[in-house]
C-alpha positions as CSV (number, residue, x, y, z in Angstrom):
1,X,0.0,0.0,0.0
2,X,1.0,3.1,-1.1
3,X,1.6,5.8,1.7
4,X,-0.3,8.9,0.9
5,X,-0.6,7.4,-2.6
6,X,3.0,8.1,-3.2
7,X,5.3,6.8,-5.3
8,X,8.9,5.8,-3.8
9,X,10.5,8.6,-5.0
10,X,7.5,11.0,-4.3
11,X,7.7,9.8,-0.6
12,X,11.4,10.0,-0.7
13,X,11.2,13.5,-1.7
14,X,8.4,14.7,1.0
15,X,10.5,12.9,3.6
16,X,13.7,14.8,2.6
17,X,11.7,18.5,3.0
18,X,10.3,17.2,6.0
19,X,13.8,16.4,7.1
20,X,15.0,19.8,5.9
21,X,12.2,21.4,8.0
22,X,13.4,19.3,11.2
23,X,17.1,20.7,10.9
24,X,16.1,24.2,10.2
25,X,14.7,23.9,13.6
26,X,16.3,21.3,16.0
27,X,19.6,22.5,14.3
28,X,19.6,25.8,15.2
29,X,18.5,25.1,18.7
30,X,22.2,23.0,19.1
31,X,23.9,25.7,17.6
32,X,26.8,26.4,20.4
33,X,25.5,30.4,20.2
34,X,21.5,29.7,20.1
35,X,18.8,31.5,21.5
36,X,17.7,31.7,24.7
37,X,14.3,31.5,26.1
38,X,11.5,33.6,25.0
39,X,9.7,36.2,28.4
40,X,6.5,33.3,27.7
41,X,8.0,29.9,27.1
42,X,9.1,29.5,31.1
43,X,5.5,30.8,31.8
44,X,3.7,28.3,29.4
45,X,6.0,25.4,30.2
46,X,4.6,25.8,34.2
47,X,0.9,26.6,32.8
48,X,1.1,22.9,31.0
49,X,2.2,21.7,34.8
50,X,-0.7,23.6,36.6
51,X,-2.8,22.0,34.3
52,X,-1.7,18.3,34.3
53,X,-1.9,18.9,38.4
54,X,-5.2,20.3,38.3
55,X,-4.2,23.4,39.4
56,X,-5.3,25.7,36.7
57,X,-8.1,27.6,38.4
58,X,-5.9,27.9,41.4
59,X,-3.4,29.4,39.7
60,X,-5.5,32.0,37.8
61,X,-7.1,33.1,40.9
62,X,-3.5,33.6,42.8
63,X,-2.7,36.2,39.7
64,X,-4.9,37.7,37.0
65,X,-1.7,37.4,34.9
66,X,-1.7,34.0,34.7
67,X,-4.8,32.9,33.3
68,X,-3.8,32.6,29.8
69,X,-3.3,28.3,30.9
70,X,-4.7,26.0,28.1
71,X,-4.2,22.1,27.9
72,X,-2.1,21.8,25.0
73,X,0.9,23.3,26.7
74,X,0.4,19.8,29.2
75,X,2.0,17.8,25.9
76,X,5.4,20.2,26.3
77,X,5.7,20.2,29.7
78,X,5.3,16.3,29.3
79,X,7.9,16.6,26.6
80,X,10.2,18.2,28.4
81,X,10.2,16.3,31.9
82,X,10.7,13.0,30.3
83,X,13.3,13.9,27.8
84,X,15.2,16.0,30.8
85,X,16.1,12.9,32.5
86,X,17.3,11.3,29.3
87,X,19.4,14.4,28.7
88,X,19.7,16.1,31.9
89,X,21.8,19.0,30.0
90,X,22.1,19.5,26.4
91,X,24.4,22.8,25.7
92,X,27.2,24.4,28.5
93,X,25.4,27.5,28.8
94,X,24.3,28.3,32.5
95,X,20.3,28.5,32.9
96,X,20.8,31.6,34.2
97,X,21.2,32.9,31.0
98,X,20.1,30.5,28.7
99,X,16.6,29.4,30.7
100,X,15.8,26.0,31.6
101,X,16.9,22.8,30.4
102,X,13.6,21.1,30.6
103,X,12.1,24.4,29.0
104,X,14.1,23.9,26.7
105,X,13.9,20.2,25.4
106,X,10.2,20.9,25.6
107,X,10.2,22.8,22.3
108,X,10.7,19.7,20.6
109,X,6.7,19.5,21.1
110,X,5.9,22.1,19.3
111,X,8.5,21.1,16.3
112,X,6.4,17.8,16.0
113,X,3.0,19.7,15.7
114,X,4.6,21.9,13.3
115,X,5.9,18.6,11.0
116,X,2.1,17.6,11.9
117,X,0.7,20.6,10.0
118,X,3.2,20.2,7.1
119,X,1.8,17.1,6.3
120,X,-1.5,18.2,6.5
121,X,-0.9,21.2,4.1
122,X,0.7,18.6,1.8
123,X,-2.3,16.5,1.8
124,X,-5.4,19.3,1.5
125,X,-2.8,21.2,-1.5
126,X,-2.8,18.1,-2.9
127,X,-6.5,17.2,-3.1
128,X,-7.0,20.7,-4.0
129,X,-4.9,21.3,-6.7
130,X,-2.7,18.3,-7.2
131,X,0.8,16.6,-6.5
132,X,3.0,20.1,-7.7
133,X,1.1,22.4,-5.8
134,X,1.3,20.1,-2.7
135,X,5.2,19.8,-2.8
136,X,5.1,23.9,-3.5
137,X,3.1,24.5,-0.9
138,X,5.0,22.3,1.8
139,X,8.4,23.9,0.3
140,X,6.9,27.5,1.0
141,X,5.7,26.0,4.3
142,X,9.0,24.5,5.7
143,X,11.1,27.6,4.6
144,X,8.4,30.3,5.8
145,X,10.6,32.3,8.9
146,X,7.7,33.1,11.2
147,X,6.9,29.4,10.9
148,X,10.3,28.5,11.9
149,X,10.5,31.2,14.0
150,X,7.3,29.3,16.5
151,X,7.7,26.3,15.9
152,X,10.9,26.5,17.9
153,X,8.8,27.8,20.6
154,X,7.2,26.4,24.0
155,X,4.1,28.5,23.2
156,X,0.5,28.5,22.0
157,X,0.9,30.2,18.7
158,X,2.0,26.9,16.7
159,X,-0.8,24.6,18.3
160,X,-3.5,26.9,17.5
161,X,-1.9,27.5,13.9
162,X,-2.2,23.6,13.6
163,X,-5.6,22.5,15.3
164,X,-7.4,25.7,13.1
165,X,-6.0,24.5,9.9
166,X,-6.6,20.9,10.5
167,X,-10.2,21.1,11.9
168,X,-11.5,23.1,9.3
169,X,-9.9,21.1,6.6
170,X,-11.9,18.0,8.3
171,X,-14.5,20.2,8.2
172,X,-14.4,20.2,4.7
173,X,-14.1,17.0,3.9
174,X,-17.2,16.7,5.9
175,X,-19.3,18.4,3.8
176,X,-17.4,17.0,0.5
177,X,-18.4,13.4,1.5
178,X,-21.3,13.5,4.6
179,X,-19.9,10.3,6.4
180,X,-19.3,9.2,10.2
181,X,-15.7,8.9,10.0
182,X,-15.9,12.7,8.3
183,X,-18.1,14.1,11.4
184,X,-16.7,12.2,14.1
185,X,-13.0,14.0,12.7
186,X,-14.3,17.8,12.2
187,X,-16.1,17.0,15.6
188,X,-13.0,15.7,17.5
189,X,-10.7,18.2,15.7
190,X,-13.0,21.2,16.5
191,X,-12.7,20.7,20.6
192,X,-8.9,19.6,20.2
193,X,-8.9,23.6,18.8
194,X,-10.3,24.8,21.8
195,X,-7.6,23.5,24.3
196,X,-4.9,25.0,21.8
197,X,-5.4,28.0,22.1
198,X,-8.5,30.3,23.3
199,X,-8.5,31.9,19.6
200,X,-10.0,28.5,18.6
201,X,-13.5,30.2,19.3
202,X,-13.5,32.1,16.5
203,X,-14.3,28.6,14.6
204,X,-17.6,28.8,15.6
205,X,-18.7,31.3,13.3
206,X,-16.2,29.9,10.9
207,X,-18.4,26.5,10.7
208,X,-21.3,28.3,10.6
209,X,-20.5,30.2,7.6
210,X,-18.6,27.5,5.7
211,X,-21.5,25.4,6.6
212,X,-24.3,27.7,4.9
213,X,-21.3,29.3,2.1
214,X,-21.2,25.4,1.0
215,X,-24.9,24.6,0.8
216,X,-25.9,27.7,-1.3
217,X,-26.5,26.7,-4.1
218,X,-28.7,23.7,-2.9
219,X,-30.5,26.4,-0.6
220,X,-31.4,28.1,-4.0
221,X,-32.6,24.9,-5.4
222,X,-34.6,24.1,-2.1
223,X,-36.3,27.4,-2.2
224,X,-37.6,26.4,-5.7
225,X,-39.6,23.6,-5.1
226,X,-39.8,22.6,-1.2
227,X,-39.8,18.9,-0.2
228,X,-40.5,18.2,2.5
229,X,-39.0,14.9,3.5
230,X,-35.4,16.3,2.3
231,X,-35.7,19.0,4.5
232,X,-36.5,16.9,7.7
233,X,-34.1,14.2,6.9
234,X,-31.1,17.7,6.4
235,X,-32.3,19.1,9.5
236,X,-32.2,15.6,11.5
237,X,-28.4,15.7,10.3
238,X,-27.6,19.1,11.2
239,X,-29.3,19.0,14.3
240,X,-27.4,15.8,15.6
241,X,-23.9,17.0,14.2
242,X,-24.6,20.5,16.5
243,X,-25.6,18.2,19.5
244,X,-22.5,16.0,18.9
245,X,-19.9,18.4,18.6
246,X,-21.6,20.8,21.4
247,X,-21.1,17.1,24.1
248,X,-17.9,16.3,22.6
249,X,-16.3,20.0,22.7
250,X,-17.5,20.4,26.3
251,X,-16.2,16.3,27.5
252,X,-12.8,17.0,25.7
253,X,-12.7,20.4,27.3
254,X,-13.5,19.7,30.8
255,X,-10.8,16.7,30.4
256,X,-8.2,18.9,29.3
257,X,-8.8,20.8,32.8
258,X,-9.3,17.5,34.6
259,X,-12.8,19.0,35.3
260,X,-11.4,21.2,37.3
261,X,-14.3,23.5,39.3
262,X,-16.8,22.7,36.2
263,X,-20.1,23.4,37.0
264,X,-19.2,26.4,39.2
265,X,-22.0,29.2,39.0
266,X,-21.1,32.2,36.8
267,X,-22.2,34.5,39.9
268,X,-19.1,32.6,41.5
269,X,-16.1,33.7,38.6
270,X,-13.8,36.5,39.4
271,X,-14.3,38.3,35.6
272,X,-12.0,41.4,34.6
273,X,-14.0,42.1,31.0
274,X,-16.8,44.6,30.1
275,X,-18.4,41.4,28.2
276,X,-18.3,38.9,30.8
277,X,-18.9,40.9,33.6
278,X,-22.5,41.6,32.0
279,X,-23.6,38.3,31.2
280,X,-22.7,37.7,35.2
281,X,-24.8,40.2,36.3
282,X,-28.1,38.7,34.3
283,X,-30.2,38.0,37.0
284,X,-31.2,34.4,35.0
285,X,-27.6,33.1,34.1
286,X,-26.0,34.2,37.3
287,X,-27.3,31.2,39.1
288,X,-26.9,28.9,36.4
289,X,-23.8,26.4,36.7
290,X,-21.6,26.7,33.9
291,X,-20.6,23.1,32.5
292,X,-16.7,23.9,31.7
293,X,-13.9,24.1,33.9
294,X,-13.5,27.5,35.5
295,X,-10.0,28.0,34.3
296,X,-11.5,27.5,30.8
297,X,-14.0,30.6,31.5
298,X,-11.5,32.8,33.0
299,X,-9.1,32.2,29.8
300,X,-11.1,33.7,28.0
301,X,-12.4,36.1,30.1
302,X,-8.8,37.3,30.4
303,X,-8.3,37.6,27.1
304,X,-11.4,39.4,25.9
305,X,-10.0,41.9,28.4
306,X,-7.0,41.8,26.7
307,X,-8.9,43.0,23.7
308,X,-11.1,45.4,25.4
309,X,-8.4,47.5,27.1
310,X,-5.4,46.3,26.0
311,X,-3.7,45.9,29.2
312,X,-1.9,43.0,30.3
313,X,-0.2,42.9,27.5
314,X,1.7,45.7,26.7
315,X,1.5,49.0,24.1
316,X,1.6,48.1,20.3
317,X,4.4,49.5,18.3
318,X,4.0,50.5,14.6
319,X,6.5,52.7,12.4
320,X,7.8,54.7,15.4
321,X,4.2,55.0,16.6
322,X,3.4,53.6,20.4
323,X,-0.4,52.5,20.5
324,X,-1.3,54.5,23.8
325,X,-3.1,57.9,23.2
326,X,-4.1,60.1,26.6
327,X,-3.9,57.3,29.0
328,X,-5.6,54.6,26.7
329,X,-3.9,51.6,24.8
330,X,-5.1,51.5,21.4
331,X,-4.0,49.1,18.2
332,X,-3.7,50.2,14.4
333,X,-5.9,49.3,11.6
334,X,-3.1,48.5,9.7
335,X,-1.2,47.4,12.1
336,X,-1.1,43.0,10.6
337,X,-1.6,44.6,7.1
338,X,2.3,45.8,7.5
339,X,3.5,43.6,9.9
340,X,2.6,40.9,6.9
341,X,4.4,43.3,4.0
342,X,7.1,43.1,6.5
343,X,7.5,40.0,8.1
344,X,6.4,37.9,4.8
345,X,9.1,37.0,2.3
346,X,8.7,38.8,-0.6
347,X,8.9,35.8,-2.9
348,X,5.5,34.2,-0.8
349,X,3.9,37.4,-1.1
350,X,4.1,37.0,-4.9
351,X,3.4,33.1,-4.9
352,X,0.0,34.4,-2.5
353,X,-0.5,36.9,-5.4
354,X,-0.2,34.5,-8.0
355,X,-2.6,32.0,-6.1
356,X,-5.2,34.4,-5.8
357,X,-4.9,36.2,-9.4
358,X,-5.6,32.4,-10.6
359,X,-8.5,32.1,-8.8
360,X,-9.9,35.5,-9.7
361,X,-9.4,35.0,-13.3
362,X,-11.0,31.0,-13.2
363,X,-13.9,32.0,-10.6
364,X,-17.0,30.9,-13.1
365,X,-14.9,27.5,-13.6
366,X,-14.8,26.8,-9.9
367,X,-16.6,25.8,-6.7
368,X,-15.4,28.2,-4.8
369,X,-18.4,28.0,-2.1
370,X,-17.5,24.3,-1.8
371,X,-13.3,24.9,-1.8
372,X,-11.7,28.0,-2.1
373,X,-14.0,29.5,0.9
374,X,-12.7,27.1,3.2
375,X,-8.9,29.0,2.6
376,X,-10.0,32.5,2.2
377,X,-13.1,33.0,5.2
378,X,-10.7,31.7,8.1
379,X,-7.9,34.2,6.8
380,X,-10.7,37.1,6.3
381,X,-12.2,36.3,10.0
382,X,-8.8,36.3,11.7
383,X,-7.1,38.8,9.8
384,X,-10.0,41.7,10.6
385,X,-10.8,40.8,14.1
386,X,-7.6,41.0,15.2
387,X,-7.2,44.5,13.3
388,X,-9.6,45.6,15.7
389,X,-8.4,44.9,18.7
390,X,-6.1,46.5,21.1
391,X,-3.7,44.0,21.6
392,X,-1.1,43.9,18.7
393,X,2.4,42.3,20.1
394,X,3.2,40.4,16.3
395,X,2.5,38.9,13.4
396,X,2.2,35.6,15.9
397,X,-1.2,36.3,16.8
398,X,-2.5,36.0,13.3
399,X,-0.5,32.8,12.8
400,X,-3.0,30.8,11.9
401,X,-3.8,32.6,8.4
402,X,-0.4,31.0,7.0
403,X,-1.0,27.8,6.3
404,X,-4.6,28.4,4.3
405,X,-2.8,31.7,2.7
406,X,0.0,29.1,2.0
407,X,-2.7,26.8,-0.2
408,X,-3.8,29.7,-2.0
409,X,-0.3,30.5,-2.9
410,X,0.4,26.7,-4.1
411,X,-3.0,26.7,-6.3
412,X,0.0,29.2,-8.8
413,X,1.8,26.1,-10.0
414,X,-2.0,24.2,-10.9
415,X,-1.5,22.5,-14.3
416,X,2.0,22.2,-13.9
417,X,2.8,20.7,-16.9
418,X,0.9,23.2,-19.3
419,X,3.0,26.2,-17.9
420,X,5.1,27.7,-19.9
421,X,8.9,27.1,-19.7
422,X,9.6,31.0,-19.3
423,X,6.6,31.1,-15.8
424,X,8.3,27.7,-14.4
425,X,11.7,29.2,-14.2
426,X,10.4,32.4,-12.9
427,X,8.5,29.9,-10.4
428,X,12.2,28.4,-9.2
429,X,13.5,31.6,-9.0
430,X,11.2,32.5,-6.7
431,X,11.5,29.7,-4.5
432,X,15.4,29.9,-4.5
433,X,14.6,33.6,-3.5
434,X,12.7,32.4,-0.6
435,X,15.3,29.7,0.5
436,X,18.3,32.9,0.3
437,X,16.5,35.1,2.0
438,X,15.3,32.3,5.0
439,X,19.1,31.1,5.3
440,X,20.1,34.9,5.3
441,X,18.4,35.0,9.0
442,X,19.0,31.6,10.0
443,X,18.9,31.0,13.0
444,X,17.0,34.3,14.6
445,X,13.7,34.0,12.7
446,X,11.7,36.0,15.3
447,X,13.7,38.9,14.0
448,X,12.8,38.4,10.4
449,X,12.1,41.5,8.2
450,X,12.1,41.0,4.5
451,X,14.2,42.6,1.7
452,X,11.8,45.9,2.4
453,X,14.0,46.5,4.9
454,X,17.1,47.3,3.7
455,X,18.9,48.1,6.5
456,X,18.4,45.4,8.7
457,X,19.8,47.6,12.0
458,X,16.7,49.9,11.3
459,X,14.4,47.4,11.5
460,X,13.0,48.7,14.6
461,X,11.5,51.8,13.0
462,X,9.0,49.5,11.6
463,X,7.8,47.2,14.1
464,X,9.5,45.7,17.2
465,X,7.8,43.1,20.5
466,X,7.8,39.6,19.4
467,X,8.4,40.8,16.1
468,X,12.2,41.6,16.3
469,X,12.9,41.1,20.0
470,X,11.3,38.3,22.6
471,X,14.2,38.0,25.2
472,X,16.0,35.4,22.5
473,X,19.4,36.7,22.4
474,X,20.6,37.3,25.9
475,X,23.6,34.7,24.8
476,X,24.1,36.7,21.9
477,X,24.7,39.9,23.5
478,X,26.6,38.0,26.2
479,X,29.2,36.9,23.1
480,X,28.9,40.5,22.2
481,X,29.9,42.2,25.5
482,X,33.2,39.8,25.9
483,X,34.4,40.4,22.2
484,X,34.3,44.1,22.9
485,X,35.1,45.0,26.4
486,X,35.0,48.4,25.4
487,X,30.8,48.5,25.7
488,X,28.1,48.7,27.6
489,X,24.5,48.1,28.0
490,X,21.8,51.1,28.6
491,X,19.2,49.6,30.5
492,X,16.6,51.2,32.7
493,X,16.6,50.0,37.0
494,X,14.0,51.5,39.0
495,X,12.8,53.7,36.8
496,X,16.6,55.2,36.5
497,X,18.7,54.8,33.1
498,X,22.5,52.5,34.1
499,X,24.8,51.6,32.4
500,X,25.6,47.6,32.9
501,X,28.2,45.3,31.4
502,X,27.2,41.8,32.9
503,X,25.4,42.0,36.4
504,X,27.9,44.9,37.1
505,X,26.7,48.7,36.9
506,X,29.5,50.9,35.9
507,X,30.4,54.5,35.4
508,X,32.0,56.3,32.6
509,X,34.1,57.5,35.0
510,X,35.9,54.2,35.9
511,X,35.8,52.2,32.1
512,X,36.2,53.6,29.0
513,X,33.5,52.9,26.9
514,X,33.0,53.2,23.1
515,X,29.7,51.3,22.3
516,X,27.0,51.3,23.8
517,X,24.3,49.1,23.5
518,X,20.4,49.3,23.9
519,X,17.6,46.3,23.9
520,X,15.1,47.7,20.6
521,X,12.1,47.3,23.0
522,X,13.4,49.8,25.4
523,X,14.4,52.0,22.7
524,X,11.1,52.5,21.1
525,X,9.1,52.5,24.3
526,X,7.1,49.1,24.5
527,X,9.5,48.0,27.9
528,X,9.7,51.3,29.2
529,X,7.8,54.7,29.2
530,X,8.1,55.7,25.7
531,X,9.8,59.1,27.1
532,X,13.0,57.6,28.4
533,X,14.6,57.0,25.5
534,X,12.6,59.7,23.5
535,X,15.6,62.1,22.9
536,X,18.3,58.8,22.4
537,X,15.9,57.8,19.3
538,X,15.4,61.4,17.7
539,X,19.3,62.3,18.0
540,X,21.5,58.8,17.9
541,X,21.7,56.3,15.1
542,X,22.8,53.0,15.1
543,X,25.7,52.0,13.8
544,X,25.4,47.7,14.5
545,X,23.4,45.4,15.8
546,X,23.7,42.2,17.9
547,X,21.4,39.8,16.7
548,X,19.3,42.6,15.1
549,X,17.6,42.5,19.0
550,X,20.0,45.3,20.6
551,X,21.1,48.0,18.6
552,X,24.6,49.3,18.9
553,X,25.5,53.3,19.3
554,X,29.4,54.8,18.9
555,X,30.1,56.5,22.0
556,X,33.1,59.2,21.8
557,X,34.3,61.7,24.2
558,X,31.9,64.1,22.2
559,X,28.8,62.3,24.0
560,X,30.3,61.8,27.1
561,X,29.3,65.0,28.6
562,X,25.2,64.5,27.0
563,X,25.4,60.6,28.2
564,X,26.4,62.2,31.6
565,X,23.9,65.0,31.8
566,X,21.0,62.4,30.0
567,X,21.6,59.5,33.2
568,X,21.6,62.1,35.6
């Protein structure tokens, strides 16, 4: 039996990109300089303990800040804690600097969803739009940065990437071919999504729309001439599909949380949103036990808060702009609409183009209701809602968009063979583009800008957070710091601007210094008030970078008497 329906060498080949894929990202976690932890991954790696303890609620309640906890982490923090004791200490870096060992090995979780989801793109490109377009589309897949970049991560943003993408394409085959195997898998898949990552929710309308998108044109029919027994016998099916998926997403839920406080009265949660708070104060639902675990609830309590005010998880940054206006946080419009002309490799931007050109110029020749919808509603849905919100840290939160976008962009090499020679060569161009301009990073894909940035020290001025800098290259600036004795780090301690080289605060009195060296999230203001380094960014440029993270400043006896006067 063929595997996939592959040949040998077809099988061969998809193993070899998936074995590409695994050494872009185990590889550069071994390298001897690699990056450190991320400010999240220690605090998702002891979320995925609280919940396989049964402590989740508990811990929510003991600090708003942590109820961002969602069962999916569990399978890391699993990861890690049995791999730790087969290798108890994988690079000589101290944890101090480097984070935790068993943090660490517990990204290897993550890498496996993310080969997961490359499989799956292979297999829904290829039903799609056939066997070049599936090897395209895993290619522009395995070599995307921002992919890299969180698959490498002990985070949420990769497991909800995967369990969006994979329950909606379930969905879909659903309604392709209406059979038990096909409902009990968008079922199952669905609920997996909602202990990924809270986001999940938005496939609710997602189904729904898909769902009613896909029967349109039977819906005109039905209008036309009513039978009556085909309606019943439809809404029979529907009507046992919602009731399945409704018991199944709240059993595989409440086991996720080990049932943890489920069935707690909503008069009884501790809500910080505008939204939740009024449903708890209905006089009819207050009293009524709510049959989810209570760390479930508060999750996403927390984070419609999140979107409501925008606190708790810091100011959004766009083109020198910080999103916080007379005491309010605010987000941009625009704010993923750049961060993707940014963050996206050119030459994917132009397969996506070339994707979606196809489909606009073929639309009368297709089901697009019954196919293409199923790639272009979840990116329209994700893509605008979180435009609107407040809370804009990176191009991470809208993930999830990549893989379908990454379909659409594979549907450009449909009918291969009837291509012209001169388009197939621009095609491999393309693709070597992407693979020069991936390696050109490699390994500090969190920092990715593409070739729209041409200086890649100034890459700050566009966007910055968990877009350029996420706490990843302490050892980096470490390597830095010994290699030129002559610098030091500007960092802000009690409110008060030092100067630091190491753990040791110095003056420019006692050590001469020449560079000096600021983290890009203090610079532009997210880390700090944006006014302490207001007049450093209007009147310095820099002239380096260390690991594009922390940008480097000449310092000459010129400044020595403005540095003086500004740390005073």
């Amino acid at each position: 039996m063929k595997f996939l329906h592959l040949t040998v060498k077809q099988l061969g080949a998809l193993i070899a990109i998936l074995i590409i894929f695994l050494g872009l990202n185990i590889g550069s976690l071994l390298l001897p300089l690699r990056e450190t932890l991320t400010y999240d991954e220690d605090y998702h790696y002891h979320a995925g303990y609280a919940v396989l303890t049964g402590k989740a609620a508990q811990w929510g309640r003991e600090d708003l800040s942590q109820r961002n906890v969602i069962p999916a982490m569990a399978i890391n923090t699993l990861t890690g804690m049995y791999l730790n004791k087969i290798f108890p200490r994988i690079v000589s870096v101290p944890e101090s600097i480097a984070g935790s060992n068993v943090v660490f090995l517990a990204k290897l979780a993550t890498i496996f969803i993310s080969t997961i989801l490359a499989i799956y793109i292979f297999i829904w490109s290829r039903e799609l739009y056939g066997l070049p377009s599936a090897f395209l589309a895993i290619g522009l897949y395995i070599l995307e940065p921002n992919i890299i970049a969180h698959s490498r991560l002990v985070t949420q943003d990769l497991w909800g990437t995967a369990s969006v993408f994979i329950a909606v394409y379930y969905f879909w085959k659903y309604l392709q071919c209406r059979t038990l195997r096909n409902a009990s898998l968008s079922i199952i898949f669905f609920a997996l999504a909602q202990v990924s990552r809270f986001t999940s929710v938005y496939l609710i309308p997602i189904y729904l729309i898909l769902g009613l998108s896909f029967f349109k044109p039977y819906i005109s029919k039905f209008l036309g001439k009513i039978n009556i027994y085909a309606f019943s016998r439809g809404l029979k099916k529907l009507s046992l599909y919602m009731i399945f998926l409704i018991i199944t997403t709240t059993l595989i839920i409440n086991l996720g949380f080990s049932f943890e406080r489920s069935f707690t009265p909503l008069k009884d949660y501790q809500f910080t949103s505008k939204t939740f708070t009024k449903l708890q104060e209905n006089p009819i639902l207050k009293s009524l036990p709510v049959p989810l675990p209570y760390a479930y609830l508060q999750g996403l309590d927390m984070g419609q808060s999140k979107q409501e005010s925008g606190f708790g998880s810091g100011s959004s940054y766009l083109l020198g702009e910080i999103g916080f206006t007379k005491g309010k946080l605010h987000g941009f419009l625009d704010y993923y609409a750049i961060a993707f002309l940014f963050k996206v490799p050119i030459s994917l931007q132009i397969f996506i183009f070339l994707g979606l050109s196809s489909l606009f110029f073929y639309r009368k020749e297709l089901n697009i209701w019954q196919n293409e919808s199923f790639l272009l509603l979840p990116v329209f849905i994700y893509s605008l809602s979180f435009s609107l919100m407040n809370a804009q840290l990176g191009i991470r939160y809208i993930l999830m968009i990549f893989p379908f976008l990454i379909i659409l962009a594979a549907r450009s090499v449909l009918m291969w063979h009837e291509h012209r020679r001169r388009y197939k060569i621009f095609v491999v161009v393309l693709f070597i583009y992407l693979l020069l301009s991936n390696l050109s990073y490699f390994p500090h894909y969190i920092s990715y800008f593409n070739e729209l940035v041409t200086n890649r020290t100034m890459s700050y001025k566009v966007l910055a957070d968990s877009n350029l800098d996420w706490g990843q290259n302490k050892i980096y600036l470490q390597d830095y710091m010994k290699k030129h004795p002559d610098s030091a780090l500007v960092t802000v301690e009690s409110g008060k601007m030092v100067l630091k080289r190491g753990e040791e605060t110095i003056n420019t009195d006692e050590k001469p210094i020449k560079r000096l060296i600021i983290e890009a999230n203090q610079l532009v203001g997210i880390t700090t008030a944006p006014e302490f380094f207001k007049w450093w960014r209007e009147s310095k440029t820099p002239i380096d970078n260390v690991a594009y993270s922390y940008l480097v400043y000449e310092h000459n006896s010129a400044a020595e008497k403005e540095l003086i006067r500004w740390l005073d």
